[in-house]
C-alpha atoms as a printed R data frame, in Angstrom:
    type eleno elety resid chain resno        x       y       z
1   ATOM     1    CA   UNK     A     1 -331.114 -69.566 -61.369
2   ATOM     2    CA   UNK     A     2 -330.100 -67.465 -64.706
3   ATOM     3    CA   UNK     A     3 -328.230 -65.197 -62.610
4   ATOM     4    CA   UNK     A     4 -326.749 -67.717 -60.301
5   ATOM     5    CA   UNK     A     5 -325.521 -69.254 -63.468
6   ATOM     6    CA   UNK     A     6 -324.298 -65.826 -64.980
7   ATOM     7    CA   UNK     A     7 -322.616 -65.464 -61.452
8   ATOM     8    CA   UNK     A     8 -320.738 -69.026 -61.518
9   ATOM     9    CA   UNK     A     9 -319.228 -68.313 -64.744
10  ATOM    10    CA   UNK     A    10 -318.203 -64.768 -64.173
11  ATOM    11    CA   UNK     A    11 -316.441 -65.818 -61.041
12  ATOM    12    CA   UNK     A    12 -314.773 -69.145 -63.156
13  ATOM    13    CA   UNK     A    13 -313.563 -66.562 -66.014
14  ATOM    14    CA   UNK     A    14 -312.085 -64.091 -63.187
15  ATOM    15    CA   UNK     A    15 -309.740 -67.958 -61.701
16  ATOM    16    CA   UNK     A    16 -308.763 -68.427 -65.294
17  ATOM    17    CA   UNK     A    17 -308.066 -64.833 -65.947
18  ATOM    18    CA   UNK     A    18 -306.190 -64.794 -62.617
19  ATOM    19    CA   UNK     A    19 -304.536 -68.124 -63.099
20  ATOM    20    CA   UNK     A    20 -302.916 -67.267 -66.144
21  ATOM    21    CA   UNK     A    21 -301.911 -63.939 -65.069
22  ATOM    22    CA   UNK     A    22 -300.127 -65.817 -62.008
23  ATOM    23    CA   UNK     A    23 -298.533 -68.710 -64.074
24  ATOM    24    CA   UNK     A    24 -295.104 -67.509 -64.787
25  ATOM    25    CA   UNK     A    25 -292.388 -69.717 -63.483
26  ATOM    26    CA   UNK     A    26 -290.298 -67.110 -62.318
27  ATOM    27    CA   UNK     A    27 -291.011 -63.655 -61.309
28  ATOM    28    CA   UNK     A    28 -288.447 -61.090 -60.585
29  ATOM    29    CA   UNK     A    29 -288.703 -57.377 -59.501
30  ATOM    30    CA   UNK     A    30 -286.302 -54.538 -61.403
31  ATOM    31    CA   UNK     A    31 -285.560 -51.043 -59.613
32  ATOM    32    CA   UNK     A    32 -283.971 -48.294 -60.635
33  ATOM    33    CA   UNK     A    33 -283.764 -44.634 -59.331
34  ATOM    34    CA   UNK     A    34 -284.998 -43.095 -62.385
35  ATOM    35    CA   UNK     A    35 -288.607 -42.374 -63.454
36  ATOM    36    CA   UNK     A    36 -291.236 -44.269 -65.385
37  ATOM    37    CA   UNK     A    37 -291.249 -41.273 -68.095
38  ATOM    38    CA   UNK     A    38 -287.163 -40.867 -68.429
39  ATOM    39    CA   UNK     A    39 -285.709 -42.355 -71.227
40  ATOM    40    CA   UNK     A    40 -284.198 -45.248 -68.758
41  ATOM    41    CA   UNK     A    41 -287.544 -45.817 -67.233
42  ATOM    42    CA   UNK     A    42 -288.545 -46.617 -71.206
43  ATOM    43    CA   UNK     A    43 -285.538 -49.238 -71.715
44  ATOM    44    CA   UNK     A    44 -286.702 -50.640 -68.157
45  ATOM    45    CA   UNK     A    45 -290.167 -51.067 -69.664
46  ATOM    46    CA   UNK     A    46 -288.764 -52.326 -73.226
47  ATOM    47    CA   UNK     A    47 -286.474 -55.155 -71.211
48  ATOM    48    CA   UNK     A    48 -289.600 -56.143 -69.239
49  ATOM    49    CA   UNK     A    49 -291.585 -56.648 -72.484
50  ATOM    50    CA   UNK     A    50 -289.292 -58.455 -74.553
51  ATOM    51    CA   UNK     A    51 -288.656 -60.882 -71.602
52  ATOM    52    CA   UNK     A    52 -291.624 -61.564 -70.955
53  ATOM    53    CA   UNK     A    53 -292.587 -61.887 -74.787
54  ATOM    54    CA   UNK     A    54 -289.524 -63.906 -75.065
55  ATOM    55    CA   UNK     A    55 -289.919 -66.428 -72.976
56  ATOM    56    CA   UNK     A    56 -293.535 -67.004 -73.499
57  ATOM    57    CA   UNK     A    57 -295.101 -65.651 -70.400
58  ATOM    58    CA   UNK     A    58 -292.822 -67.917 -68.161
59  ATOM    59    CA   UNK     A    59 -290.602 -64.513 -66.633
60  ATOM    60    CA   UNK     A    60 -292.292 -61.868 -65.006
61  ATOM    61    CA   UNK     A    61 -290.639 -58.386 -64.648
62  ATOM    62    CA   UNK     A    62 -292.094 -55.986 -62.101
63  ATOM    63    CA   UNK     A    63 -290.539 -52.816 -62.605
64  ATOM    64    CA   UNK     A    64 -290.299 -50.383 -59.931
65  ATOM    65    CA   UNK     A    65 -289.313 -46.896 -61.191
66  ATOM    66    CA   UNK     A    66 -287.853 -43.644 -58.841
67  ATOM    67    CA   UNK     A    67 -286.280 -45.905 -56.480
68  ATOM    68    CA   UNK     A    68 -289.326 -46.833 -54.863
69  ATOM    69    CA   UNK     A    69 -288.613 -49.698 -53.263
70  ATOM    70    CA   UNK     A    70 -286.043 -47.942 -51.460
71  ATOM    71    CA   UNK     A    71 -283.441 -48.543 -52.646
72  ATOM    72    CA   UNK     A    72 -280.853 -46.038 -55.207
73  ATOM    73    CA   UNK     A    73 -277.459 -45.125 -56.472
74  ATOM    74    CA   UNK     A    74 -274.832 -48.115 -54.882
75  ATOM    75    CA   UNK     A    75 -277.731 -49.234 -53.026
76  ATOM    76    CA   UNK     A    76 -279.258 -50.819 -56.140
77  ATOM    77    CA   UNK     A    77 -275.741 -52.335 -57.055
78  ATOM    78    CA   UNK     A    78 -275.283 -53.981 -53.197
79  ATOM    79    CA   UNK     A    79 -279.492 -55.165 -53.621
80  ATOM    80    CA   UNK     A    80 -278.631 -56.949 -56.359
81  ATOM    81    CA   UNK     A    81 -275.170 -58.639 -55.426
82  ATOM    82    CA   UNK     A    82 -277.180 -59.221 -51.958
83  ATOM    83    CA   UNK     A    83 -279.887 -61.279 -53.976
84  ATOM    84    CA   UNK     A    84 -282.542 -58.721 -52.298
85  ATOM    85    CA   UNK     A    85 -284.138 -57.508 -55.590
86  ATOM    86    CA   UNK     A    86 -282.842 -59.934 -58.896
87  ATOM    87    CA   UNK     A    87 -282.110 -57.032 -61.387
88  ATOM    88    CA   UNK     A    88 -281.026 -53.546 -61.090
89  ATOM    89    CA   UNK     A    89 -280.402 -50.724 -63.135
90  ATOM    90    CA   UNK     A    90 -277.403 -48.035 -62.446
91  ATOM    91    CA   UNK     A    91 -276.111 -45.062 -63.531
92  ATOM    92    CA   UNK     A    92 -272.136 -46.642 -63.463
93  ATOM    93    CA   UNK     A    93 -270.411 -43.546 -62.398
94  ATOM    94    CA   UNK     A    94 -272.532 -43.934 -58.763
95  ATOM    95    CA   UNK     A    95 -270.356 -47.354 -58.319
96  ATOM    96    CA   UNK     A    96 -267.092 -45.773 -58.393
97  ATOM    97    CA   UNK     A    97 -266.500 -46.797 -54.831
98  ATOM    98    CA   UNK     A    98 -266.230 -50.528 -56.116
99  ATOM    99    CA   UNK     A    99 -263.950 -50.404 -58.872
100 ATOM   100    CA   UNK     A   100 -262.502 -47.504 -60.902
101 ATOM   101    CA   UNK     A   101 -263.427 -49.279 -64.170
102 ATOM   102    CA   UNK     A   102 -267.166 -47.673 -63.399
103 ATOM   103    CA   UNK     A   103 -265.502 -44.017 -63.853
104 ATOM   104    CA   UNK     A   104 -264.688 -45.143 -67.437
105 ATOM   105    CA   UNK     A   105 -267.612 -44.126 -69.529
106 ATOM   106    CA   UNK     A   106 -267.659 -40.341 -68.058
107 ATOM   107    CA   UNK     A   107 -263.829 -39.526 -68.632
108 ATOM   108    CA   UNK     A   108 -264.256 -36.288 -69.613
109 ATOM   109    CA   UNK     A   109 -263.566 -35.628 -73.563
110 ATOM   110    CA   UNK     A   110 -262.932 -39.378 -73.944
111 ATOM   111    CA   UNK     A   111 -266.161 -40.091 -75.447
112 ATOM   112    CA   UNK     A   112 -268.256 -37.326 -77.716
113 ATOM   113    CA   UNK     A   113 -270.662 -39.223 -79.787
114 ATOM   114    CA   UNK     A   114 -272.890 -42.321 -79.690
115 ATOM   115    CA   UNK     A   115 -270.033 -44.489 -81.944
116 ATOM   116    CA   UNK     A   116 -267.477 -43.136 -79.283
117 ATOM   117    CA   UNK     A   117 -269.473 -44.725 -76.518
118 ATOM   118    CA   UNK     A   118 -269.982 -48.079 -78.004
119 ATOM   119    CA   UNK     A   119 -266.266 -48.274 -79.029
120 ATOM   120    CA   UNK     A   120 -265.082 -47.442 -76.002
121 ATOM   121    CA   UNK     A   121 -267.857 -49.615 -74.071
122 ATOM   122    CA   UNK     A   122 -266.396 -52.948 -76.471
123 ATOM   123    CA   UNK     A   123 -262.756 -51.770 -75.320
124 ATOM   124    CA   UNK     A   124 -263.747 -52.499 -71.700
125 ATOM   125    CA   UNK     A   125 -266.970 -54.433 -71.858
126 ATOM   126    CA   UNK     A   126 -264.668 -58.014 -70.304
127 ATOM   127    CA   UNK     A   127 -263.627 -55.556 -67.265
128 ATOM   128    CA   UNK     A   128 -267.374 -54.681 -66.760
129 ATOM   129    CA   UNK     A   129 -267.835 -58.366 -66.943
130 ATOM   130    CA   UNK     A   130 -264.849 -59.826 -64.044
131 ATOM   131    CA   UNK     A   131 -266.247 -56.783 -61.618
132 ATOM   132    CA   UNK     A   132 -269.828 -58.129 -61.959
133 ATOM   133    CA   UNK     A   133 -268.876 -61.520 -61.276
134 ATOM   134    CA   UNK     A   134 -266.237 -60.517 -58.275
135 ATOM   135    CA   UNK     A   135 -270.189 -59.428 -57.289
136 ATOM   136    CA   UNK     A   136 -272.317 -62.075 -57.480
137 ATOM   137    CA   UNK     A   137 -274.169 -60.304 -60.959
138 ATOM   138    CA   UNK     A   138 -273.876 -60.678 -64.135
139 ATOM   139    CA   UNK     A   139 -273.923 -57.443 -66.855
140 ATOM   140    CA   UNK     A   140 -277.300 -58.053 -68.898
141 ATOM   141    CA   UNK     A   141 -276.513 -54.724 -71.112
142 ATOM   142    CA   UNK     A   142 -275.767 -51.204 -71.441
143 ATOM   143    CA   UNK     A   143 -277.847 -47.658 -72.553
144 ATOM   144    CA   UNK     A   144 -276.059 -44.224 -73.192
145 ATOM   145    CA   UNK     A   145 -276.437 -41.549 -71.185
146 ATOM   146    CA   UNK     A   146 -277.388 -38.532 -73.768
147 ATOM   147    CA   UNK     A   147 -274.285 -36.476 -74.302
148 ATOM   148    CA   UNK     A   148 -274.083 -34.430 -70.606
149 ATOM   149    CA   UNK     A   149 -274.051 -30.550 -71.201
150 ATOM   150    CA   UNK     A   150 -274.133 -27.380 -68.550
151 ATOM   151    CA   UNK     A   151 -277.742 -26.406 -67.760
152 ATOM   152    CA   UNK     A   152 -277.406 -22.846 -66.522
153 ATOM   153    CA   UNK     A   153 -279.544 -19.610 -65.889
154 ATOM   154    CA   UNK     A   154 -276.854 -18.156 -68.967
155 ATOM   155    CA   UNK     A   155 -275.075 -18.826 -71.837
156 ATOM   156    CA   UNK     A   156 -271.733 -20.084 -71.027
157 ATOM   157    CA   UNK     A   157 -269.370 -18.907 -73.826
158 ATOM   158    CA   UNK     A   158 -265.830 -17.733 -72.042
159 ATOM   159    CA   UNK     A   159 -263.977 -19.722 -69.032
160 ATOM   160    CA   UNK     A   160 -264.626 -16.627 -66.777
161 ATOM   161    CA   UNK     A   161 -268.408 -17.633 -67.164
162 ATOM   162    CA   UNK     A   162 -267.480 -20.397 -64.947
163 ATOM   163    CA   UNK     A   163 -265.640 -18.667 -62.791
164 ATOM   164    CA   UNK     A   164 -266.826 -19.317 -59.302
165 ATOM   165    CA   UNK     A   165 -270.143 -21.224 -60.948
166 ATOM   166    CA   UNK     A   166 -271.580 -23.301 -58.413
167 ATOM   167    CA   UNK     A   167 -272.246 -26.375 -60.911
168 ATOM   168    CA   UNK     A   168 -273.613 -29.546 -59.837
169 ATOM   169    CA   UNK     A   169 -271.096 -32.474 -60.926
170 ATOM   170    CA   UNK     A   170 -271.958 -36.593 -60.825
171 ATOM   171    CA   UNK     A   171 -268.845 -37.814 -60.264
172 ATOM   172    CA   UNK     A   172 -265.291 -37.131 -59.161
173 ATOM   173    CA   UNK     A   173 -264.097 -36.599 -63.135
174 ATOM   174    CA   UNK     A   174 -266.626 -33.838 -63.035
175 ATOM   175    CA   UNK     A   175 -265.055 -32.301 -60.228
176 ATOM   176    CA   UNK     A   176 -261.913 -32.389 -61.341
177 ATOM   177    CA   UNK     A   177 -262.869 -31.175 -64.533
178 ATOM   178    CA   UNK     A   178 -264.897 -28.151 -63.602
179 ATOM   179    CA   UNK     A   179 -262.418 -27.436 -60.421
180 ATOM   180    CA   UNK     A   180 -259.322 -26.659 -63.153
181 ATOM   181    CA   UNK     A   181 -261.189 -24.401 -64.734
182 ATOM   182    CA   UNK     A   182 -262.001 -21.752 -61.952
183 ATOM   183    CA   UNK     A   183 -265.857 -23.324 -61.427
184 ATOM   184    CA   UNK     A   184 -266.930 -24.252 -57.980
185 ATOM   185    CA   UNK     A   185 -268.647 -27.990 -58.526
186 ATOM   186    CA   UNK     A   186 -270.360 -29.323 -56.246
187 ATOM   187    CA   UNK     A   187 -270.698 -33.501 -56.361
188 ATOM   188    CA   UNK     A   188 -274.461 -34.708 -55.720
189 ATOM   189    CA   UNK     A   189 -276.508 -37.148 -56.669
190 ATOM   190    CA   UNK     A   190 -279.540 -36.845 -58.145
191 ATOM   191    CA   UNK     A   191 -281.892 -37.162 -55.071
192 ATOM   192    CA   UNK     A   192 -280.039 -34.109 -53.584
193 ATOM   193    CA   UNK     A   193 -280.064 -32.471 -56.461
194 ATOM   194    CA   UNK     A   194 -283.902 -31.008 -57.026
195 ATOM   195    CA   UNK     A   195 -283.627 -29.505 -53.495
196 ATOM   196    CA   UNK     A   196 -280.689 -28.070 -54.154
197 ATOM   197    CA   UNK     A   197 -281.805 -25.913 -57.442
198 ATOM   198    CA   UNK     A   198 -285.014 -25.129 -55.515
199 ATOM   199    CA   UNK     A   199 -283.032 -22.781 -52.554
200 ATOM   200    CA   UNK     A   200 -280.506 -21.483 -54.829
201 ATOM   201    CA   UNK     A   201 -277.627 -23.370 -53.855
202 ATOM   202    CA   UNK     A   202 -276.533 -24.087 -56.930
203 ATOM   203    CA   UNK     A   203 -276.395 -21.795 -60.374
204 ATOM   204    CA   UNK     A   204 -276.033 -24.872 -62.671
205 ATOM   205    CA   UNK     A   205 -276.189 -28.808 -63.427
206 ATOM   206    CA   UNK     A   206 -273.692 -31.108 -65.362
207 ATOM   207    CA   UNK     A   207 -276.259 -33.594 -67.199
208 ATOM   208    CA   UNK     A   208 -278.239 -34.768 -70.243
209 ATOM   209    CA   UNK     A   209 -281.043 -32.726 -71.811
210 ATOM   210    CA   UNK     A   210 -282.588 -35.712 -71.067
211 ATOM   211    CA   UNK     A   211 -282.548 -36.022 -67.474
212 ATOM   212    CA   UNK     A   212 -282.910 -32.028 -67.051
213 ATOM   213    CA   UNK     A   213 -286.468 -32.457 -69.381
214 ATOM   214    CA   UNK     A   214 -287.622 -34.942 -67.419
215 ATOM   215    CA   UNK     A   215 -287.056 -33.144 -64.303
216 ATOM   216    CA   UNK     A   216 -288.307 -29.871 -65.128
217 ATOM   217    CA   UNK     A   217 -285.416 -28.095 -64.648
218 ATOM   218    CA   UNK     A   218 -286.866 -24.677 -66.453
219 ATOM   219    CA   UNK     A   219 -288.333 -24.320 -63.387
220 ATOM   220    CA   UNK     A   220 -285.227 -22.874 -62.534
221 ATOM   221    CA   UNK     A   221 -282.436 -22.775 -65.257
222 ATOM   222    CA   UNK     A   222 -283.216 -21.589 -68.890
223 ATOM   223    CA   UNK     A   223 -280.035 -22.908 -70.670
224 ATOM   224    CA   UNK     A   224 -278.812 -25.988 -72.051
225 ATOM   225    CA   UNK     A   225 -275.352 -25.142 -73.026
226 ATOM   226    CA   UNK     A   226 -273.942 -27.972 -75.421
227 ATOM   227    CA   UNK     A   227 -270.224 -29.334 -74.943
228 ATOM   228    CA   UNK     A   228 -269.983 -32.941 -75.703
229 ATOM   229    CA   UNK     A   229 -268.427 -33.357 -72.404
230 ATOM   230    CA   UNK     A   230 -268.745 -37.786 -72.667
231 ATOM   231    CA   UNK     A   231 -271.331 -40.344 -72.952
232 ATOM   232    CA   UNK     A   232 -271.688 -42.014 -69.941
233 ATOM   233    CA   UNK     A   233 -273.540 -45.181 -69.689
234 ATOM   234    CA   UNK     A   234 -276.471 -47.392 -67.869
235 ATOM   235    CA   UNK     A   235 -275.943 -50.622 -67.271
236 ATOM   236    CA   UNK     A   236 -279.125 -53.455 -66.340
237 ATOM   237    CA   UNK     A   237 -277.350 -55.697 -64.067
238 ATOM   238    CA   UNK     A   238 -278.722 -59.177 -62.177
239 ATOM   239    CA   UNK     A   239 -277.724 -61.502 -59.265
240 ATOM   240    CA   UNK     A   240 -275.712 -64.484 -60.580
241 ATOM   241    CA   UNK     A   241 -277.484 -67.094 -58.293
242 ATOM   242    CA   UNK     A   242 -280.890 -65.717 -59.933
243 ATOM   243    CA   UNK     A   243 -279.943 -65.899 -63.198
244 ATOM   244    CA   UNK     A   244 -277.767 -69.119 -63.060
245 ATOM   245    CA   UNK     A   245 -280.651 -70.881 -61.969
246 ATOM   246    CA   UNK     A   246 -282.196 -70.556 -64.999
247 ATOM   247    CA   UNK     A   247 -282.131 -73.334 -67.250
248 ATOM   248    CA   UNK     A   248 -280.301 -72.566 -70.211
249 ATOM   249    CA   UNK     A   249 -282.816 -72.308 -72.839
250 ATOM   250    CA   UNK     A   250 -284.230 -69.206 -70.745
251 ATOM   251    CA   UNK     A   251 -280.852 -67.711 -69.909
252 ATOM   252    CA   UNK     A   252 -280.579 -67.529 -73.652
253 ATOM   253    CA   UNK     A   253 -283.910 -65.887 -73.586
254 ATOM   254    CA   UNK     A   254 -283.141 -63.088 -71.046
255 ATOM   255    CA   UNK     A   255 -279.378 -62.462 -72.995
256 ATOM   256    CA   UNK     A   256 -281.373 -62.199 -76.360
257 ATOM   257    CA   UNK     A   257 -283.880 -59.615 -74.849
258 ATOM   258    CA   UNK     A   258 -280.842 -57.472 -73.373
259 ATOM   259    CA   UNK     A   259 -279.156 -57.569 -76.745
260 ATOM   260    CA   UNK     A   260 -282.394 -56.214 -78.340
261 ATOM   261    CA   UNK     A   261 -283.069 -53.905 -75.295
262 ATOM   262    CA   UNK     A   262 -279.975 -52.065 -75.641
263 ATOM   263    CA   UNK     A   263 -280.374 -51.663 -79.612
264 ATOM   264    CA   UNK     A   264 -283.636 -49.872 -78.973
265 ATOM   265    CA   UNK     A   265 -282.149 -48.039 -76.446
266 ATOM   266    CA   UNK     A   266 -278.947 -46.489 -78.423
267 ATOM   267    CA   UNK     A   267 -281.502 -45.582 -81.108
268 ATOM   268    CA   UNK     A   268 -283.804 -44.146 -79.500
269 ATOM   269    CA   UNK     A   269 -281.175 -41.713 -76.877
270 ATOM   270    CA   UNK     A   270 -280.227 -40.339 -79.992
271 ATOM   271    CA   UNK     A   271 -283.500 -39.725 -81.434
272 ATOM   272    CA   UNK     A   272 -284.733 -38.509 -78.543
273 ATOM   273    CA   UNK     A   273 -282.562 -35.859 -78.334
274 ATOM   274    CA   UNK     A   274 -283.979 -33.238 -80.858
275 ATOM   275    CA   UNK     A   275 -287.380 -35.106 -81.281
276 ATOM   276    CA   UNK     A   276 -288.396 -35.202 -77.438
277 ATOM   277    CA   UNK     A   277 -286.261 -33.296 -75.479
278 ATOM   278    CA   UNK     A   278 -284.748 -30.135 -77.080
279 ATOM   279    CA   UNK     A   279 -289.191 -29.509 -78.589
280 ATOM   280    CA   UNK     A   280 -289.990 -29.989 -75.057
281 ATOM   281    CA   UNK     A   281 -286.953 -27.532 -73.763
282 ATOM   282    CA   UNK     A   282 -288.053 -25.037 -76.191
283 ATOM   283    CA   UNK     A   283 -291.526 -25.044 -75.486
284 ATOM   284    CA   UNK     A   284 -290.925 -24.361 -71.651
285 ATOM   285    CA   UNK     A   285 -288.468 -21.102 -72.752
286 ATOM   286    CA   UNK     A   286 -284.971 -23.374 -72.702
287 ATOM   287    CA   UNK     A   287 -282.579 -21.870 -75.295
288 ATOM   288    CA   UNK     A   288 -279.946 -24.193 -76.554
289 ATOM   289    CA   UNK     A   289 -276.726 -23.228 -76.692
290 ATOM   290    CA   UNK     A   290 -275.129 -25.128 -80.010
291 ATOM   291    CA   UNK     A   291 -272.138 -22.719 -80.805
292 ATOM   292    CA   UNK     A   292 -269.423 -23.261 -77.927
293 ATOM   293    CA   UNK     A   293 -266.441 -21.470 -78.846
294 ATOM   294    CA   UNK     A   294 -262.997 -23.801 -79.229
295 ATOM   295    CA   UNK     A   295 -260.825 -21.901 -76.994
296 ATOM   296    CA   UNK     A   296 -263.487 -22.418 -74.077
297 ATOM   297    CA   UNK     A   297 -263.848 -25.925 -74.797
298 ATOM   298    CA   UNK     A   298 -260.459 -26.668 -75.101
299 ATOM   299    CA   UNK     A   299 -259.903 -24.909 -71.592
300 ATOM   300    CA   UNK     A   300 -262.578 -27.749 -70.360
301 ATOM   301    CA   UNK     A   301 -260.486 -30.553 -72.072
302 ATOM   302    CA   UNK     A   302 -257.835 -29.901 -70.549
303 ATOM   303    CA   UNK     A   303 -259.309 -29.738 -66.955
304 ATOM   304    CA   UNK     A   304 -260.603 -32.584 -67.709
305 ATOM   305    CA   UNK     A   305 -256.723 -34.512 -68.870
306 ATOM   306    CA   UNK     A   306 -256.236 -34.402 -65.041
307 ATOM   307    CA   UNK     A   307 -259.291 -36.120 -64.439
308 ATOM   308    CA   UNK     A   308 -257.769 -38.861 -67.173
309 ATOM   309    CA   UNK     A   309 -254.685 -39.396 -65.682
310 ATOM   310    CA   UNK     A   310 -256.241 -39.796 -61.811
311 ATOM   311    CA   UNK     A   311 -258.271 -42.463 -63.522
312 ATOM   312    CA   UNK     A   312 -255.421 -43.950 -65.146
313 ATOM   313    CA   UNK     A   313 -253.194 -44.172 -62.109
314 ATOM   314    CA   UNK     A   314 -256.375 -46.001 -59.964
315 ATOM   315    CA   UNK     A   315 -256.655 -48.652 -63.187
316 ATOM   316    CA   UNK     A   316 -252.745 -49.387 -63.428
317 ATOM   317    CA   UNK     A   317 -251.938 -50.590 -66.346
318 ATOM   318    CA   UNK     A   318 -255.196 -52.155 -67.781
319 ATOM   319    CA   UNK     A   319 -256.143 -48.085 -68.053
320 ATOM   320    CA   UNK     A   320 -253.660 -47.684 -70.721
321 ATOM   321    CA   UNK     A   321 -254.812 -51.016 -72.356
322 ATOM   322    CA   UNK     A   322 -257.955 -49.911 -72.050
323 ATOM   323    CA   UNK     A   323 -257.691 -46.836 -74.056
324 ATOM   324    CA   UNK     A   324 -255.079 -48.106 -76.415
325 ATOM   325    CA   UNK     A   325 -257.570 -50.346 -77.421
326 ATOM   326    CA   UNK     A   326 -260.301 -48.114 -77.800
327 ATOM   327    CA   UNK     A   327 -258.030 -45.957 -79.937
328 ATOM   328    CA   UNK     A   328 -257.421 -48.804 -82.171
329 ATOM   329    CA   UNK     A   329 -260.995 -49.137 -82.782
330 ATOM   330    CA   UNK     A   330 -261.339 -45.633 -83.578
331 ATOM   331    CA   UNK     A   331 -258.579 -46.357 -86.158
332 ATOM   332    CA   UNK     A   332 -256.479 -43.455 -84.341
């Protein structure tokens, strides 16, 4: 009888248990291509958190991390305006194909520190906002990318070290960039890119310390060479009809978790930086490569001018009011 009893109320704790863990009112899955341990995977994580916290257990965030469900690059963006999964989280120079306003935040030499990036990000942030809603989403918030340098098997320190250099770009700006300067980019995205390194067919990789750490990448290049090339950003991004349905006292939850969610996430990219990834580079035999000389960076800005004025000519003329305005801010 005792251990009938003991069994009865084991089994009534374990329906509580599970009816609380069940009782949110809405529950929404979050994908992104990037994984658990990257410094997006955190701000995934942090967004879920405060959300959840926020609200008072009635949201529930599942996050899904290295596109597992499936879905990656513009395949997250169409997901979300589709209503398939309710948030999403991008890389925005993947989405170039839907507006030219997503090639923004990696203009070459546009954008060199964290202040840069937020400047420029409140110069454009409405544009961000009409190309969401032409989509069915709405922009929760933005992350920086770390400030994307040349991971090579050398130290790159003269233009004809990129001669011929088979460098992996993101992006057409890239491209552009590293084509005017003799190089020999090659565009990929990040799924292709692993493979790639592994049978030699490329010698180097335009990205963050960050997202080179994460993936190992001393496997096969010991170099991170430094050149404050932009500071590209992440955006969290939801279906409209999802959020919209929300009454309003919630939607004001969910907009006061992205506002702290991107905070933490600016702060920490920067800390990040020497505290994570360049101890963890160093450890695995990465040297970094602080002291690029100004005639070989100059030679990259202006590669990268043509990649400006492409970008420019696809905007029309909100490109110039786009960067007038960010100059303003800059007090230039």
């Amino acid at each position: 009888m005792k251990q009938l009893l003991t069994t009865i109320m084991a089994c009534a704790a374990i329906s509580l248990f599970a009816g609380v863990a069940t009782s949110a009112e809405y529950k929404w899955d979050m994908t992104s291509g990037y994984a658990a341990t990257s410094q997006h995977g955190r701000s995934q994580a942090v967004f879920e958190k405060l959300v959840e916290e926020k609200s008072g257990g009635r949201i529930e965030i599942t996050n899904h991390y290295g596109a597992s469900l499936g879905y990656k690059d513009i395949g997250i963006f169409d997901a979300v305006s589709d209503g398939v999964v309710p948030i999403g989280l991008s890389f925005v120079g993947m989405l170039r194909g839907v507006d030219p306003i997503f090639l923004l935040s990696s203009l070459p030499f546009v954008t060199e520190t964290y202040e840069d990036g937020k400047l420029l990000y409140k110069a454009s942030k409405s544009y961000y906002d009409k190309v969401l809603a032409e989509n069915d989403q709405v922009l929760l918030y933005v992350v920086p990318n770390p400030p994307s340098g040349i991971w090579a098997k050398k130290p790159i320190k003269t233009k004809a070290d990129l001669e011929n250099l088979k460098i992996r770009t993101y992006d057409p700006n890239g491209t552009i960039t590293f084509k005017n300067v003799g190089a020999a980019p090659i565009q990929l995205t990040w799924a292709d890119l692993l493979p790639q390194l592994g049978t030699g067919g490329i010698d180097a990789v335009l990205t963050s310390a960050e997202s080179g750490r994460s993936s190992k990448f001393w496997e096969f290049l010991n170099h991170f060479n430094e050149v404050g090339y932009c500071i590209s950003l992440i955006m969290i991004h939801m279906n409209a009809d999802v959020f919209n349905s929300l009454p309003d006292d919630l939607k004001k939850v969910v907009m006061d978790a992205a506002a702290e969610a991107s905070e933490i996430g600016w702060k920490e990219s920067g800390e990040r930086i020497e505290m994570v990834n360049y101890k963890q580079m160093r450890e695995n035999g990465v040297t970094i490569v602080s002291d690029m000389p100004q005639d070989l960076l100059g030679s990259l800005s202006d590669g990268g001018q043509v990649a400006v004025q492409e970008w420019k000519e696809k905007m029309g003329p909100d490109g110039d009011k786009i960067l007038a305005e960010y100059k303003q801010l800059k007090g230039m």
